[in-house]
C-alpha positions, 0 to 999 in steps of 0.5 A: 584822288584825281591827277593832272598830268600834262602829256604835252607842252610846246615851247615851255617847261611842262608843270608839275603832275598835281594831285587833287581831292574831291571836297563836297562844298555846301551851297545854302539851301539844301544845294551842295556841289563839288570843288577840287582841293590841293593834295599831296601826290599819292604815292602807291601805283595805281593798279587796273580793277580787275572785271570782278572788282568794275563789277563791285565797283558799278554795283556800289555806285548805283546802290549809293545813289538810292540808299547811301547814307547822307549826311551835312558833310556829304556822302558817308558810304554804303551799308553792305546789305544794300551794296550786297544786293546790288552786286547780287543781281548784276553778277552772272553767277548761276547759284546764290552761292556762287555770287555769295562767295564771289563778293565775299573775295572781291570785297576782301581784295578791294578792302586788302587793295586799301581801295574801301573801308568799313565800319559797322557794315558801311563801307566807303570807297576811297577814290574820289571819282566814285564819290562823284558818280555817285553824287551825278546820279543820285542828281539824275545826271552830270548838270547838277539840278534836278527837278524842284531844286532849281529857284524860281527864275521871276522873268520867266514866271512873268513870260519873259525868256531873255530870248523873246527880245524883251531884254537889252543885250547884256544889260545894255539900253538899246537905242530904239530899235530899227532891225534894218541896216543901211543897206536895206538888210535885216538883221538875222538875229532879231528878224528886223525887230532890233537889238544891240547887235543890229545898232552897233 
């Protein structure tokens, strides 16, 4: 779930908190982003993870982004070997027992917490921010497009960038173009080669 609450309000009654879920929306061809949807406010505290729980948490999105399992509605969860793995390496515990026993308790306290679920050794977190820091990383980022998914832009397949001038101001005809004002000045955007700003 995510909240929006607002801290401050000058001159008006502050809205109401509003809670929202995070809903994958299928885009066509392959492309998915995310949407907030409307949902009731939930109504347990919210209680801070401790370090070990971070620590389950931190292993469990970065082993979603390589081995999560997809499917058309989105991401379904992670399967416990891998997430198992993960948390194994990035614990500091000295002896394999001691990491074993250590997610063996996080994992209890956070499934205890209503903070995961499991079924069939695949678990799903809950929380909604999860879900998206893991959708941002398998992307390789915040923006979304990854390399090769992005459609071919036809203008700069034929050389032209939308910055090289060869295009109108948003669309509008240019007038032809003088690149110099009255006063003998050019135009600092265009260097004197003309656009619409200069023959406004």
């Amino acid at each position: 779930m995510i909240k929006l609450v607002c801290t401050k309000m000058k001159d008006a009654e502050p809205p109401r908190n509003m809670t929202f879920a995070l809903k994958s929306v299928d885009l066509g061809g392959g492309a998915s982003s995310a949407a907030l949807e409307l949902a009731e406010a939930c109504t347990t505290k919210e209680r801070q993870l401790t370090k070990v729980q971070k620590l389950a948490r931190d292993a469990y999105i970065d082993a979603a982004a390589v081995n999560g399992i997809w499917t058309a509605d989105g991401f379904t969860g992670l399967h416990l070997d891998h997430w198992r793995a993960d948390f194994y390496a990035k614990h500091t515990g000295d002896t394999i027992d001691a990491k074993r026993k250590a997610f063996g308790r996080v994992r209890q306290d956070l499934q205890s917490a209503g903070l995961i679920s499991a079924e069939n050794d695949v678990y799903l977190w809950r929380d909604s921010a999860v879900a998206l820091s893991i959708m941002f990383q398998r992307q390789g980022g915040t923006s979304g497009t990854v390399p090769d998914n992005s459609p071919e832009c036809p203008d700069a397949e034929a050389g032209m960038s939308g910055t090289d001038r060869t295009h109108p101001y948003r669309g509008v005809p240019c007038p032809a173009p003088s690149g110099v004002d009255d006063d003998g000045q050019t135009c600092p955007s265009c260097a004197g080669v003309g656009c619409a700003w200069c023959e406004q």
